[in-house]
C-alpha positions as CSV (number, residue, x, y, z in Angstrom):
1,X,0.0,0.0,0.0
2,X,2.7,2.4,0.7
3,X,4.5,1.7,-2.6
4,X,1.1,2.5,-4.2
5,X,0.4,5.7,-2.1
6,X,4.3,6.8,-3.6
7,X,3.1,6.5,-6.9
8,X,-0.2,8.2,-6.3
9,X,1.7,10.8,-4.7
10,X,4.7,10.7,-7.8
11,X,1.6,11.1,-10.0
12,X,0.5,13.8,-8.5
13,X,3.2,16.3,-8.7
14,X,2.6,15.7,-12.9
15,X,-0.8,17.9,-12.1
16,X,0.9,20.7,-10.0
17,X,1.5,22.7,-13.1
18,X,-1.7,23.2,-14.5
19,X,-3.5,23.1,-11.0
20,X,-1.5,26.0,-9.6
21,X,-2.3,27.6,-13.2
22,X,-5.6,26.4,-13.5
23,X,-7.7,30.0,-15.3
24,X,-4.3,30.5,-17.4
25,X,-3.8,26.9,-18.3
26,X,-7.7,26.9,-19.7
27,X,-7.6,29.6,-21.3
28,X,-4.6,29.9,-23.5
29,X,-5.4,26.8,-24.6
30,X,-9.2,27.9,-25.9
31,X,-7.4,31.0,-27.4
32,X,-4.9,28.7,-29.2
33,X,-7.4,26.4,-30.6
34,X,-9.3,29.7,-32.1
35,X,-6.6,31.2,-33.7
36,X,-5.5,28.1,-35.2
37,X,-9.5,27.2,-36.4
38,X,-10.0,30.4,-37.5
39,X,-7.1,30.8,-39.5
40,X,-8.3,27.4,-41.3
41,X,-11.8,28.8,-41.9
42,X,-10.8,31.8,-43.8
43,X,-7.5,30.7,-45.2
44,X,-8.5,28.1,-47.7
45,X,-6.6,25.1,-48.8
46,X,-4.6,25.3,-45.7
47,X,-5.6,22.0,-43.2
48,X,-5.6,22.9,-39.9
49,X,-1.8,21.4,-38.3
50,X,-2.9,18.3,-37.2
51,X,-0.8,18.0,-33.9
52,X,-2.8,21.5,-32.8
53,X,-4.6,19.8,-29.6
54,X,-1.4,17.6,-28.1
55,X,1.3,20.2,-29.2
56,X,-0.2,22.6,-27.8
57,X,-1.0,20.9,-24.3
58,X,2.8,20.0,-23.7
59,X,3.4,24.0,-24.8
60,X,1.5,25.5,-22.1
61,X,2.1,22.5,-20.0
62,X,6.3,23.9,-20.0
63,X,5.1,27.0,-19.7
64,X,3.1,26.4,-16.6
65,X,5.8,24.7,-15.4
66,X,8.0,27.5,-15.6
67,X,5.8,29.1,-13.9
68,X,6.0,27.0,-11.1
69,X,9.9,28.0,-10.6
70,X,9.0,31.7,-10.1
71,X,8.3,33.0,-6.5
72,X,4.6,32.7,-5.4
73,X,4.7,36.5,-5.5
74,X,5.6,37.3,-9.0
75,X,4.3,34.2,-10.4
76,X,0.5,36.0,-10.7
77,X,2.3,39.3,-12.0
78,X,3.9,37.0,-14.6
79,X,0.4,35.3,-16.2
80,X,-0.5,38.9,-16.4
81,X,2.3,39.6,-18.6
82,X,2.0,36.7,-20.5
83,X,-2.1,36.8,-21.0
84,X,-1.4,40.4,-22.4
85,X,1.1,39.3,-24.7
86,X,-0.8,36.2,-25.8
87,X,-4.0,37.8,-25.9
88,X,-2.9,41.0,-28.0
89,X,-0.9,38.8,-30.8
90,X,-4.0,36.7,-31.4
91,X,-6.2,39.4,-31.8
92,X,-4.0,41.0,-34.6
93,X,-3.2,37.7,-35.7
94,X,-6.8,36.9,-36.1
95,X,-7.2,39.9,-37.5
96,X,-5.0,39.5,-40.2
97,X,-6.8,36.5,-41.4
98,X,-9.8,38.4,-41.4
99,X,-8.9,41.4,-43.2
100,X,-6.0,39.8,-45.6
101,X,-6.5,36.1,-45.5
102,X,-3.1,36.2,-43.7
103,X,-1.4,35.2,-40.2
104,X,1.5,37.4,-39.2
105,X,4.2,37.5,-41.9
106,X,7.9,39.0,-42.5
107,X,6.6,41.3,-44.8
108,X,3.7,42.8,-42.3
109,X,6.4,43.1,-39.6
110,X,8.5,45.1,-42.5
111,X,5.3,47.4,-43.5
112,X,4.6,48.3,-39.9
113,X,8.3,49.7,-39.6
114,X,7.7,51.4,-42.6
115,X,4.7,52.8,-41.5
116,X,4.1,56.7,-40.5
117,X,1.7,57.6,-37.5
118,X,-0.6,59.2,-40.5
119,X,-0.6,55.7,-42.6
120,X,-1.4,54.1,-39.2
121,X,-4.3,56.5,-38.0
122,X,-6.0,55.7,-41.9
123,X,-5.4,51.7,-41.5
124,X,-7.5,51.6,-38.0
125,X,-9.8,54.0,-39.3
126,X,-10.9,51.7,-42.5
127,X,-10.3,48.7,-41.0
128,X,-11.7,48.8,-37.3
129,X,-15.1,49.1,-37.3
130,X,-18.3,47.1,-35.5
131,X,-18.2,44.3,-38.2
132,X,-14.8,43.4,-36.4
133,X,-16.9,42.1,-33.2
134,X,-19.1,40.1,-35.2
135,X,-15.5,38.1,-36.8
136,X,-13.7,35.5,-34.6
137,X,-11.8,38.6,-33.1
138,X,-15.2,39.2,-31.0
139,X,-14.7,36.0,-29.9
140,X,-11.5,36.4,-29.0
141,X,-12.7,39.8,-26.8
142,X,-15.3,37.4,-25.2
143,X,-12.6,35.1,-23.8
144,X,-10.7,37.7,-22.6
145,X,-13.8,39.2,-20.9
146,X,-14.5,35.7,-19.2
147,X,-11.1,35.0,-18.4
148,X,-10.7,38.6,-16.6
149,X,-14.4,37.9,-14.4
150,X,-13.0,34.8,-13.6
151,X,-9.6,35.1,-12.5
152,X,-10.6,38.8,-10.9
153,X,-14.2,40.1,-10.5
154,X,-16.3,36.7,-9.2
155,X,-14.9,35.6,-5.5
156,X,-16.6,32.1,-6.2
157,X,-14.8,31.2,-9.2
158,X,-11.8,32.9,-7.6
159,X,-11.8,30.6,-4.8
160,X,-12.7,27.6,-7.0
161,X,-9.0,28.2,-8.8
162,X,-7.0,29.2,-6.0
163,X,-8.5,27.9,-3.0
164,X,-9.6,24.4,-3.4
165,X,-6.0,22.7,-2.8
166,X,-7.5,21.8,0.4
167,X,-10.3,20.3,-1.1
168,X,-8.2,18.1,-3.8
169,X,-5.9,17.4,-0.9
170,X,-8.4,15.0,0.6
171,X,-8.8,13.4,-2.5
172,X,-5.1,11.7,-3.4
173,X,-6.8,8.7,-5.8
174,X,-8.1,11.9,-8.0
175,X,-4.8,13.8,-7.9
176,X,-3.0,10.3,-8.9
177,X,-5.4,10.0,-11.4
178,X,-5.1,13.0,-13.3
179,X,-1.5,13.4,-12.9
180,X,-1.7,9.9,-14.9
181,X,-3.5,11.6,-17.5
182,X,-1.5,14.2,-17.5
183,X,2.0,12.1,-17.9
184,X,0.0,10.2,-20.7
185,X,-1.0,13.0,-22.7
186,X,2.5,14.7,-21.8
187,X,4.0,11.4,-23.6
188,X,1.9,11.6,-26.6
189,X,2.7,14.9,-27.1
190,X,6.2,14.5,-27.1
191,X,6.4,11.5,-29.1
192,X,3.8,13.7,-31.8
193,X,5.4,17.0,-31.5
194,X,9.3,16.3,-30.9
195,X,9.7,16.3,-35.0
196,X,8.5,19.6,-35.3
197,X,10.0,21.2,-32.2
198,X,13.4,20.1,-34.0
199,X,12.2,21.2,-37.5
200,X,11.1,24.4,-35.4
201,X,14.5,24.5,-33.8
202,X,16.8,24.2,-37.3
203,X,14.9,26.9,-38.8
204,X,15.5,29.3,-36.3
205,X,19.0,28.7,-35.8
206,X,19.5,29.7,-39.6
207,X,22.0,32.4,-41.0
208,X,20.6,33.8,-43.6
209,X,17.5,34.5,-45.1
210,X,18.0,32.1,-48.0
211,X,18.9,29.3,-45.8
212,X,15.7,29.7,-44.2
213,X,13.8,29.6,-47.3
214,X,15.5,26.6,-48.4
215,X,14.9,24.8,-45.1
216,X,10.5,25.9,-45.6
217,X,11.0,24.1,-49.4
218,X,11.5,21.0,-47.9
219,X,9.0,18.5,-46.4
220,X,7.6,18.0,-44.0
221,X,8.4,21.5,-42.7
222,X,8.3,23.4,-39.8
223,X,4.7,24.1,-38.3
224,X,4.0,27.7,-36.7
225,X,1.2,27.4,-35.6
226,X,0.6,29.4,-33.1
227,X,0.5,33.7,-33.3
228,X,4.0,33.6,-30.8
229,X,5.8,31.6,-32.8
230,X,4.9,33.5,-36.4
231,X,5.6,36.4,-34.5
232,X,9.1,35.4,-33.5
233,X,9.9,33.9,-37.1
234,X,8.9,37.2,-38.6
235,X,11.4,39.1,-36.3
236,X,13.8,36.7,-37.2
237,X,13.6,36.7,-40.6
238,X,13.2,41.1,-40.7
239,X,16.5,40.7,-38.7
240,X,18.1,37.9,-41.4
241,X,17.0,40.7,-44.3
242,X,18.3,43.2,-42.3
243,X,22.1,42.3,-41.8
244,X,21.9,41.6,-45.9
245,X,20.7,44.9,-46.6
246,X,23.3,46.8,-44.6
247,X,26.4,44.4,-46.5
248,X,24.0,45.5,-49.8
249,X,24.3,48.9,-48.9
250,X,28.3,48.5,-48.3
251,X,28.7,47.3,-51.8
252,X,26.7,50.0,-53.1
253,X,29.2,52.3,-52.2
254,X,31.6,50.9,-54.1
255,X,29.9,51.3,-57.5
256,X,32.6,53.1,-60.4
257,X,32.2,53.6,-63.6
258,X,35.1,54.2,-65.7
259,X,33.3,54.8,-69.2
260,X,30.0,53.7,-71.0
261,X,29.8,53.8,-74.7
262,X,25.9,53.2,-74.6
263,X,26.3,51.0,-77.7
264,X,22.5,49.3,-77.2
265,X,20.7,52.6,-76.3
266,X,17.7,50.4,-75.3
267,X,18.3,47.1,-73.5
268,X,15.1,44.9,-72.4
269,X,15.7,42.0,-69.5
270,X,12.6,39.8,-69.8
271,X,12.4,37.5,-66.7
272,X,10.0,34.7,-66.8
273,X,9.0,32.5,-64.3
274,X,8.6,28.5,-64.1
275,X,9.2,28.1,-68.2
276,X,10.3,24.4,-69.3
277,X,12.5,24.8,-71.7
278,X,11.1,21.4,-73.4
279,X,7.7,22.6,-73.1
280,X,8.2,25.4,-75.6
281,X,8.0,25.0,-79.3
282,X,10.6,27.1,-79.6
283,X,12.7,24.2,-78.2
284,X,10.7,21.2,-80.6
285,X,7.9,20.7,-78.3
286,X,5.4,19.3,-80.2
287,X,2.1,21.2,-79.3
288,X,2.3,25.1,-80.7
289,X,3.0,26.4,-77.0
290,X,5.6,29.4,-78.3
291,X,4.4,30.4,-82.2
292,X,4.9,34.3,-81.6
293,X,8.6,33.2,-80.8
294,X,8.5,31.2,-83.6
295,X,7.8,33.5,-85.9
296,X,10.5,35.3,-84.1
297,X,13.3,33.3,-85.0
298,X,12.0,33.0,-88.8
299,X,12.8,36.2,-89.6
300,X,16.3,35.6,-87.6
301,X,16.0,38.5,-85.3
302,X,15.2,35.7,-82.5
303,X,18.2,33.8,-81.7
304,X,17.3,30.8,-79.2
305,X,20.1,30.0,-77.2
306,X,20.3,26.0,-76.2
307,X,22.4,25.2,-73.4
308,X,21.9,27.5,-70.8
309,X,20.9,26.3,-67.2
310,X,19.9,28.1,-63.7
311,X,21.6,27.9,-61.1
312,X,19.1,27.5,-59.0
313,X,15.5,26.2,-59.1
314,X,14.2,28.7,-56.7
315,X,12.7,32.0,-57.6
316,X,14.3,34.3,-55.1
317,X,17.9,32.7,-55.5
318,X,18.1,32.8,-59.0
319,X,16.8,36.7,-58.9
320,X,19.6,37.5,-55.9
321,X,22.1,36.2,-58.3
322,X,20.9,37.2,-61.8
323,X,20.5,41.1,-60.2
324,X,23.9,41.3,-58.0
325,X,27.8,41.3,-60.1
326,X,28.6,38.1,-57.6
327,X,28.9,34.9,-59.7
328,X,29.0,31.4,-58.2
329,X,32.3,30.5,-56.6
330,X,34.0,34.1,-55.9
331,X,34.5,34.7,-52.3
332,X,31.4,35.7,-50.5
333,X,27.8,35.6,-51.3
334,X,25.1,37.7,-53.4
335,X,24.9,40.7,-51.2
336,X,28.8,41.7,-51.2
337,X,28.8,42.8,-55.1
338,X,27.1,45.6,-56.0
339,X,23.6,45.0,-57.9
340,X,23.9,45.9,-61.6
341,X,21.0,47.8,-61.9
342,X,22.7,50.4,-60.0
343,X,25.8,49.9,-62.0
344,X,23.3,51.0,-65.0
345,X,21.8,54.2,-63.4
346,X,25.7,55.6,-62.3
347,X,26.4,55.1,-66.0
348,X,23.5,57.2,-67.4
349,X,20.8,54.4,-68.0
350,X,17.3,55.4,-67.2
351,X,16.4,52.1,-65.1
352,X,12.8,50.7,-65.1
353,X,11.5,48.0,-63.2
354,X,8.2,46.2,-63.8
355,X,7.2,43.1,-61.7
356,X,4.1,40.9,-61.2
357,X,5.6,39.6,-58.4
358,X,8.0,41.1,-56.0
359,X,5.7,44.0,-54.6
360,X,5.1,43.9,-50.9
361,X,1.5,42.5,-50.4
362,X,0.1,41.1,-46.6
363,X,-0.3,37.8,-47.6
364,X,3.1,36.4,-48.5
365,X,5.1,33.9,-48.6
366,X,8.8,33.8,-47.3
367,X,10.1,32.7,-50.2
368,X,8.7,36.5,-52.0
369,X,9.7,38.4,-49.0
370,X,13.0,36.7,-49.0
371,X,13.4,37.1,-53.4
372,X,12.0,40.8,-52.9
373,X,12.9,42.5,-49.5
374,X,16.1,44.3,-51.1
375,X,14.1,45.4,-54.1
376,X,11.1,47.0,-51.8
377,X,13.4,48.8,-49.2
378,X,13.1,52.0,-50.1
379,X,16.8,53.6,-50.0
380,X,17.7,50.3,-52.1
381,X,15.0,51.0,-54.3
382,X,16.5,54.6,-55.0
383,X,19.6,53.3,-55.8
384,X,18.7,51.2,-58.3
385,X,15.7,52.0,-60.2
386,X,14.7,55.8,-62.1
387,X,10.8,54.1,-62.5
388,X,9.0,51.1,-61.3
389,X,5.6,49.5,-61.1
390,X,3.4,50.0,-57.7
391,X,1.0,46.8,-57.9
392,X,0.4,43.6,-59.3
393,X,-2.2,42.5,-61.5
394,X,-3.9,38.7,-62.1
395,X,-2.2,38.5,-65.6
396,X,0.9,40.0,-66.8
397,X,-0.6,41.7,-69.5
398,X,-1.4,44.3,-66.8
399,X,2.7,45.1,-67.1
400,X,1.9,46.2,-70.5
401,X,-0.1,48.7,-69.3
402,X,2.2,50.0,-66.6
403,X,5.1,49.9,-69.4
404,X,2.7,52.6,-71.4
405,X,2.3,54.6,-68.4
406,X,5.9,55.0,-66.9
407,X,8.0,55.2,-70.6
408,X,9.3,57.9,-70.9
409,X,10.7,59.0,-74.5
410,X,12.7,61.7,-73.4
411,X,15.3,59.0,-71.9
412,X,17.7,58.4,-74.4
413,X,19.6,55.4,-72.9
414,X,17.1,53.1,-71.3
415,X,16.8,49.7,-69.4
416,X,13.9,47.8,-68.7
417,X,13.5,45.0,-66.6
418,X,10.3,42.9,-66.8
419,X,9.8,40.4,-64.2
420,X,7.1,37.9,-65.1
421,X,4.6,35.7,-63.4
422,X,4.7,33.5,-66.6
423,X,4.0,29.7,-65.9
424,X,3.9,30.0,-62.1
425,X,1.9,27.1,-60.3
426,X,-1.5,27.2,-59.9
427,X,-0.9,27.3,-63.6
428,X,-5.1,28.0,-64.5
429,X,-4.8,31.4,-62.7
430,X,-1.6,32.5,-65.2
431,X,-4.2,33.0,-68.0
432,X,-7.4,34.4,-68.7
433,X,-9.8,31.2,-69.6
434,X,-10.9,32.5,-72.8
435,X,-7.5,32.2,-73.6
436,X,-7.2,28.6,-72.9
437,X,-6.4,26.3,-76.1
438,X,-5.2,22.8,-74.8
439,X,-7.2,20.1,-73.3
440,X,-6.9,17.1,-71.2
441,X,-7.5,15.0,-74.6
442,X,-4.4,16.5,-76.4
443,X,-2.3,14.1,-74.3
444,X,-2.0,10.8,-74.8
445,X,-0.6,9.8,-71.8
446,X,-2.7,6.4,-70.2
447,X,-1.2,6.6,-67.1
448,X,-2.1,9.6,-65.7
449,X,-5.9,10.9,-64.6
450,X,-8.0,13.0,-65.9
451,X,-6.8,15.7,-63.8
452,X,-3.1,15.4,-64.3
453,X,-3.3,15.7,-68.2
454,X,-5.7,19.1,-67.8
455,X,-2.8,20.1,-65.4
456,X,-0.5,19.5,-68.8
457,X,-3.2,21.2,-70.8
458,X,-3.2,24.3,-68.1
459,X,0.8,24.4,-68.1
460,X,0.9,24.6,-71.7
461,X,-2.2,27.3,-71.9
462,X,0.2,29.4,-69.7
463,X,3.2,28.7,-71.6
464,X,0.8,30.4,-74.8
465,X,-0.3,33.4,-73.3
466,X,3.1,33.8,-72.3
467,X,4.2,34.1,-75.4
468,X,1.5,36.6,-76.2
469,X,2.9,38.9,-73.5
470,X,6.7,38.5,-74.9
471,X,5.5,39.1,-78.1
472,X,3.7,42.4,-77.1
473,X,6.9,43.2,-75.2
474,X,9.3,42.9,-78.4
475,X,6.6,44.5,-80.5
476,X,7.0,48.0,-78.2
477,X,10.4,47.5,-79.5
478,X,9.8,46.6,-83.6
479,X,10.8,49.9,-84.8
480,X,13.3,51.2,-82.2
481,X,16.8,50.7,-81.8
482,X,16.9,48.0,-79.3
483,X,17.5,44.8,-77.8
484,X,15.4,42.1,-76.1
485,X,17.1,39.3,-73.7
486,X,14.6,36.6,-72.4
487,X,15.2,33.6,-69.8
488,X,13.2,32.0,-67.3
489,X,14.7,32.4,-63.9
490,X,14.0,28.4,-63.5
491,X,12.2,25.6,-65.2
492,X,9.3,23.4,-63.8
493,X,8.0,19.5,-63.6
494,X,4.4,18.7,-64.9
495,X,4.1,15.3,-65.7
496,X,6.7,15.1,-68.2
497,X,8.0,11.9,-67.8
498,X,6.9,8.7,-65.8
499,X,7.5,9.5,-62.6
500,X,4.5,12.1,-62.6
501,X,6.1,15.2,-60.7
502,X,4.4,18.3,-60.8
503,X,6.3,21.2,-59.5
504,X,9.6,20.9,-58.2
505,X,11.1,19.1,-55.9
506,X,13.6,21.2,-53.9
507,X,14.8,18.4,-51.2
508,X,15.6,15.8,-54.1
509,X,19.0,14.6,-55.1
510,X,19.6,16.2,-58.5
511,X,19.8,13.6,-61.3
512,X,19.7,14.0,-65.2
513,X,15.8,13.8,-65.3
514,X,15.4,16.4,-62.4
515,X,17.8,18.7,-64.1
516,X,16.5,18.9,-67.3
517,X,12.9,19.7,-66.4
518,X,13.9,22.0,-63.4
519,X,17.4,23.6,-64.6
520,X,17.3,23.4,-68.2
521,X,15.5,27.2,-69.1
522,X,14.5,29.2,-72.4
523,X,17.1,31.9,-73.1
524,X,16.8,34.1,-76.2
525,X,17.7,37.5,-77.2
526,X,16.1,39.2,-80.4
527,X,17.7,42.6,-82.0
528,X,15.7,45.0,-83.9
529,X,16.4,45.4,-88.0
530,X,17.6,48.9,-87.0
531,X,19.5,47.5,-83.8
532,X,21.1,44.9,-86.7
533,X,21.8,47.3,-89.1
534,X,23.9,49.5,-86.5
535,X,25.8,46.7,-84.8
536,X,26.1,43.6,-87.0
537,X,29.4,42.6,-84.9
538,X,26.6,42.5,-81.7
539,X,24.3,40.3,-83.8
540,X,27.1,38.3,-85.3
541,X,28.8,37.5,-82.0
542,X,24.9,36.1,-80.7
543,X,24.6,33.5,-84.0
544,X,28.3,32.5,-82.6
545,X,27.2,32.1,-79.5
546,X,24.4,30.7,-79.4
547,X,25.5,27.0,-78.6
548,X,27.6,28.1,-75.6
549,X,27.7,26.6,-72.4
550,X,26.3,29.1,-69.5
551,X,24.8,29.2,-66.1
552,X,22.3,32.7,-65.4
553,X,24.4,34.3,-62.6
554,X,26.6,35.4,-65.2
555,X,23.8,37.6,-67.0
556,X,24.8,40.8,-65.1
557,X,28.0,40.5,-67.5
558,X,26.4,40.3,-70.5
559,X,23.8,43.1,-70.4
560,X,27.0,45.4,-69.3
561,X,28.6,44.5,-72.5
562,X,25.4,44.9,-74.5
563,X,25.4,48.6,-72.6
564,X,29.4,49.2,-73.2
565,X,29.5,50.1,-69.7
566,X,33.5,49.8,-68.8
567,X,33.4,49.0,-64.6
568,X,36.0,47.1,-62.6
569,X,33.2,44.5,-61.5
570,X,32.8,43.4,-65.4
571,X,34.0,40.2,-66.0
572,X,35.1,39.5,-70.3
573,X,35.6,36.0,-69.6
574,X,32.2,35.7,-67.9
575,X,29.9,37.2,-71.2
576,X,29.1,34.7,-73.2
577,X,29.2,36.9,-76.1
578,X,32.7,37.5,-75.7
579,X,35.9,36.0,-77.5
580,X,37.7,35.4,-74.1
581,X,34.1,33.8,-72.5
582,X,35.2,31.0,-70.3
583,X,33.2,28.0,-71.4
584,X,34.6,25.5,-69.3
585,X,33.6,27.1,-66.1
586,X,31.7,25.1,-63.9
587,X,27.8,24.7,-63.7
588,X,27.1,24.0,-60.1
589,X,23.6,23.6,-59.9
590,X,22.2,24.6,-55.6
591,X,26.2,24.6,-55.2
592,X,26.8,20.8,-55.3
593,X,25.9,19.3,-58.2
594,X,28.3,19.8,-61.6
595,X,25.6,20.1,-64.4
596,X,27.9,18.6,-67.6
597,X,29.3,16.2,-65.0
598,X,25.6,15.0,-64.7
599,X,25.0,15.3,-68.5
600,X,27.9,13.3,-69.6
601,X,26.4,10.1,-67.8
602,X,23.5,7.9,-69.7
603,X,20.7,10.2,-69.5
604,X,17.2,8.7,-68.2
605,X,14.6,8.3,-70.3
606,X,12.7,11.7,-69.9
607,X,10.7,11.9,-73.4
608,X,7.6,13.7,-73.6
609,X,4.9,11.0,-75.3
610,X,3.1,12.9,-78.6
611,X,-0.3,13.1,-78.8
């Protein structure tokens, strides 16, 4: 019997946590619950994290344990502090997901330290009004109104939580009892959430801002799930961007340069998005996916380039390293070379930047904070660009318009950067419908359902209009002295080959097959007939070219060539236009994998089937 009463009494202690912290214990728990079910509710096509109820038992469960260690005389002062905190985050996180369909994010931690007491004062007067009781936030102000009469204004319930140790003290089999449920729910929870808390754990122990957008591309990832924790991730990753921006800002200072001849008064950088190259008829596809390019190339202004890989198959990699003079294996990283768009503007260029995708917006993900927080900081902003778009539209046929708007004809010497959504997944919203040609029936491909071959059918409807918006872009240009350089920043996977991949697969070991669909990109540039006429040893050297060897963080070298800009971070033997071009220079692909060392082995069997 004694042995017994030990346990009961071993058991027991398991309780002391949550029944010396019994109104905080309940009630942070109900809150978490409702800011993790109504961020489900209005954020569609995001499950609820299934591990919600047990992970967030053994949270509280620590924290009440913690508790425990503090002085009886602080200890209350403490729940205050905490109940404040945990109570104000959920109502703006819940908020968010009202207003924007959002939880807390890097990029609204950035826009509130951008924002002025005036911007503030009109943000809480459009956006807090009486319908904001009727949302879950009212139900969040409910629980804090019950929690507060409990814990403060009723003497019953008061003395029901603090006072009725005595009570539970005459009752040991009870206390043993749920201390046992207590340990057993502790153990499930640990065994349930111990993946994540490590997942939780790498991510936040991260370097760099890249690094932590790598680690969200893999699976399973980490799960937030709870307002303090996307809080703390957000402040993390602002602070990540931060120490980047300040070695950006470094290198800026360093920009010379010694001459320009401005021998392409107009240069056009083209930036698509998610293109397979061998979903392009450009590149022999054998549905008409490119035919404005084709036409194109028949009248030899077009020159497709075919060997030309990313470095990367992420978006905001390849764009840190196709904007900055770094190039893959000098000493350092992205953000200690000087961007070349700034290069551009100290040399006289009139610099205009037009994206459909890296403009601050509430609801984003890291990996668009992480490819655009340099290019939305304002001083950085300055410093490279004279003009630039200030939202984003559902197609990018909306850049054409802000193109017509911002040009300005005065400029002699002009660069334009278009930055595409193009064949981003969900692949049906990258078109209008009426645009749509391709159907599920135009692939032959047994195999797959249904619903994979319209996937195919919407891919290659967004490869299409694509082209439509290229062409329009290089039609602005017929009849002007200028040239037009294109490439995808990386390519994509949709059920190309048998093993039925759609998207990309960032965690994988790169093979043959994975490279081709993910690495392999569409590169062309096309020169006007007056452009050719003026500089046929430009147009000459691209035919030569053409079947070069080259990896995209070299671009920056190229387009100051095509410029004539002479600058001590221009590199001859990295343009591939050049004579002295260094075409046995590596092609690492994500830094570890040698791209013609992976090409020269027996290639998989990655055919598209015809229709």
């Amino acid at each position: 019997m004694k042995v017994l009463k030990k346990i009961g009494q071993l058991l027991a202690l398991f309780s002391l946590p949550i029944k010396n912290n019994a109104a905080f214990f309940l009630f942070m728990y109900l809150l978490g619950v409702l800011c993790e079910r109504a961020g489900r509710y209005y954020i569609k096509n995001v499950p609820m994290y299934k591990n919600t109820y047990l992970e967030l038992f053994a949270d509280l469960y620590v924290l009440c344990l913690l508790l425990m260690l503090a002085p009886p005389k602080i200890r209350g002062g403490l729940r205050t502090v905490l109940c404040v905190l945990f109570y104000g985050l959920a109502i703006i996180d819940v908020f968010c997901v009202v207003n924007f369909n959002s939880t807390i994010t890097p990029t609204m931690l950035m826009l509130v330290g951008e924002t002025n007491a005036s911007e503030a004062g009109n943000f809480l007067s459009t956006y807090l009004n009486t319908s904001i009781f009727l949302s879950p936030v009212g139900l969040i102000l409910l629980l804090i109104a019950i929690h507060v009469s409990i814990s403060a204004f009723s003497p019953w319930t008061s003395a029901f939580f603090k006072e009725r140790s005595t009570h539970f003290r005459l009752k040991p089999l009870f206390m043993a009892m749920a201390g046992a449920t207590v340990v057993l729910l502790l153990n499930l929870a640990v065994a349930k959430s111990a993946e994540n808390k490590q997942k939780m754990a790498f991510l936040f122990t991260r370097d760099t801002i890249g690094e932590v957008e790598h680690v969200l591309t893999q699976t399973p990832t980490a799960h937030l799930y709870m307002p303090i924790y996307r809080l703390l991730f957000s402040i993390r990753a602002n602070h990540l961007t931060s120490k980047q921006l300040t070695t950006l800002f470094e290198a800026s200072e360093k920009v010379t340069v010694d001459s320009c001849s401005y021998q392409s008064p107009e240069i056009v950088f083209i930036i698509g998005e998610s293109a397979n190259r061998h979903r392009s008829q450009l590149y022999g596809y054998h549905l008409p996916t490119t035919p404005n390019q084709v036409a194109l190339q028949k009248t030899r202004q077009l020159t497709p380039f075919t060997n030309i890989v990313s470095n990367w198959n992420l978006t905001s990699y390849v764009f840190k390293n196709i904007l900055s003079m770094y190039s893959i294996g000098e000493a350092g990283e992205w953000c200690d070379y000087p961007l070349f768009p700034q290069i551009f503007r100290a040399a006289g260029y009139h610099v205009t930047f037009l994206t459909n995708q890296f403009l601050p917006k509430a609801r984003e993900a890291v990996y668009d904070f992480s490819g655009g927080f340099f290019l939305n900081n304002e001083k950085m902003s300055r410093l490279m660009f004279d003009t630039r778009n200030t939202s984003l539209h559902q197609y990018d046929e909306g850049l054409l318009e802000d193109f017509d708007q911002l040009e300005n004809g005065k400029k002699k010497h002009k660069l334009t950067i278009f930055h595409l959504m193009g064949q981003h997944i969900n692949y049906k919203q990258r078109f209008p419908s009426s645009r749509a040609k391709f159907v599920a029936d135009n692939y032959d491909r047994p195999k797959l359902s249904r619903r994979q071959r319209q996937k195919m059918a919407d891919y290659d409807n967004a490869t299409l209009y694509n082209d439509s918006v290229l062409a329009a872009i290089v039609q602005r240009y017929r009849d002007k002295d200028a040239i037009v350089v294109y490439m995808a920043d990386h390519g994509e996977e949709c059920y190309d080959d048998d093993h039925h991949v759609l998207g990309r697969l960032h965690s994988a070991e790169i093979d043959e097959r994975l490279a081709r669909n993910e690495f392999e990109i569409p590169f062309w540039i096309w020169c006007s007939k007056k452009y050719i006429h003026q500089r046929p040893e430009i147009f000459q050297s691209i035919k030569t070219a053409r079947h070069r060897p080259m990896m995209t963080d070299v671009v920056p070298h190229l387009l100051l060539y095509l410029a004539g800009i002479n600058s001590q971070f221009y590199q001859p033997e990295l343009n591939i236009l050049e004579p002295k071009y260094r075409k046995e220079r590596l092609r690492m692909l994500k830094n570890r994998t040698d791209y013609d060392l992976l090409k020269s082995k027996k290639p998989t069997n990655t055919n598209i089937p015809k229709s």
